[in-house]
N, C-alpha and C positions, 0 to 999 in steps of 0.2 A: 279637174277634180283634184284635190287635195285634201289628205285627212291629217291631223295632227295631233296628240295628245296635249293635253293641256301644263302636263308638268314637263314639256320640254317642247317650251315656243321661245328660243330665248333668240333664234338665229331665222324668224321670221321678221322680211323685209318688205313686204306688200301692203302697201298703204292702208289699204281697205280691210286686210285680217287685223294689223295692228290695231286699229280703230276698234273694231269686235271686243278683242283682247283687253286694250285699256279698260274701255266701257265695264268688262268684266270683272277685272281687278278692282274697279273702284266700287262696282255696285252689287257685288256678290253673287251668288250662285242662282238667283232669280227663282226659286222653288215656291217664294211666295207670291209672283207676279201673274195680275187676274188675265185670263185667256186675252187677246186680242191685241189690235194694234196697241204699241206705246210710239210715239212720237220719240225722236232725241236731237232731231233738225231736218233740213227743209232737204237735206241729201241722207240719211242717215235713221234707220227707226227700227224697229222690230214687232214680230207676230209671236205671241205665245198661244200656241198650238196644244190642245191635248184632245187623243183618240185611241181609240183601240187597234191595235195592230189586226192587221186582216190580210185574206188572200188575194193575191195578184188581180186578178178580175175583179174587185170590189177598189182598186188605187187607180190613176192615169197616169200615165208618161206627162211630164213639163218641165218647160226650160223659159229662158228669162231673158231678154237684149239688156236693158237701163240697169239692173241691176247687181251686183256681186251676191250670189245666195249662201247665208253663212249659217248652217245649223248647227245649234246646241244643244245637246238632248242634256234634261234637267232631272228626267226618270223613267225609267224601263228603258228598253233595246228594242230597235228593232231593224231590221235587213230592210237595202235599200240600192237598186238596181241603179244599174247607170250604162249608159252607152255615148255616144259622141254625135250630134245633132248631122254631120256626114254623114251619115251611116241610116237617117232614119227616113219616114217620112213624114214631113210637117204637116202643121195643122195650122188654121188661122192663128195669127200673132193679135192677141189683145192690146193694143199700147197702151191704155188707160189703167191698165191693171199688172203689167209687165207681164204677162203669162201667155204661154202656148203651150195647148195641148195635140199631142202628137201620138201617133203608135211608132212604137219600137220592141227590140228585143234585147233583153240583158246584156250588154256584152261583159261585164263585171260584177261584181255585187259585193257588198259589205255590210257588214255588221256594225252599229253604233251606238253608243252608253254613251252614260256621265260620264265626264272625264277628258272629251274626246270633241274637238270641233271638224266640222263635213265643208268644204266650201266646193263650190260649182259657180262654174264660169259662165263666159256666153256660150261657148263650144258644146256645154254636156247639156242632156236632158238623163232625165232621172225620174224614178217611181219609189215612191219611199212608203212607209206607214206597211212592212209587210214580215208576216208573222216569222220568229226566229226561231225557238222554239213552241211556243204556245202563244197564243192574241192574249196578247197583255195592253193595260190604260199605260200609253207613255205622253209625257210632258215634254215640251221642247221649246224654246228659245229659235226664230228665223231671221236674223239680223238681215236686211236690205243696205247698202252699200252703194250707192251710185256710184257708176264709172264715170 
């Protein structure tokens, strides 16, 4: 897991965040892009995502093999759990869909706004969409990445 601000990405070197990054630069802050998959190639797309922040019990633990997961949150905040797929126990692996759901327990947690990209490996599972302060509607950009 790696978090980084957006105004100080100048000494990232991992293929797959640059790629996020570029796309970003050229095509602006995405505040106006309709929910759902976009396509950008046959290794490379993103999900815009929007939901009400909620408590732990109403989110699942998931993690990803095929993919680099790159979050962009575009509006509101919200806390998002993580621990390291060692650590937990698995759940069936979808390969059609890159996703497993699993139980785990936080081992870390973070807070994320605009401003701010989340990436998660193969190694992390993670539970995100959970209340910071108060459940708020947040917007988000999930760039996919093939490894």
């Amino acid at each position: 897991m790696e978090l980084y601000d957006l105004n100080h990405i100048n000494h990232i070197q991992r293929e797959g965040i640059i790629r996020v990054i570029k796309f970003l630069k050229e095509n602006g802050d995405l505040i106006n892009s309709q929910p759902g998959p976009h396509i950008i190639s046959d290794d490379f797309y993103y999900n815009i995502l929007e939901y009400d922040t909620t408590t732990d019990d109403q989110r699942v633990w998931e993690s990803h093999r095929s993919y680099l997961d790159v979050h962009v949150p575009i509006k509101g905040k919200e806390r998002i759990w993580h621990n390291f797929i060692g650590n937990v126990q698995l759940g069936e692996y979808v390969e059609k869909d890159d996703w497993q759901q699993s139980q785990a327990q936080p081992l870390s947690e973070l807070i994320v706004q605009p401003g701010q990209i989340l990436v998660f490996d193969r190694e992390d599972i993670h539970k995100t969409g959970l209340i910071v302060d108060h459940a708020e509607k947040i917007k988000k950009a999930v760039f996919k990445v093939k490894y």
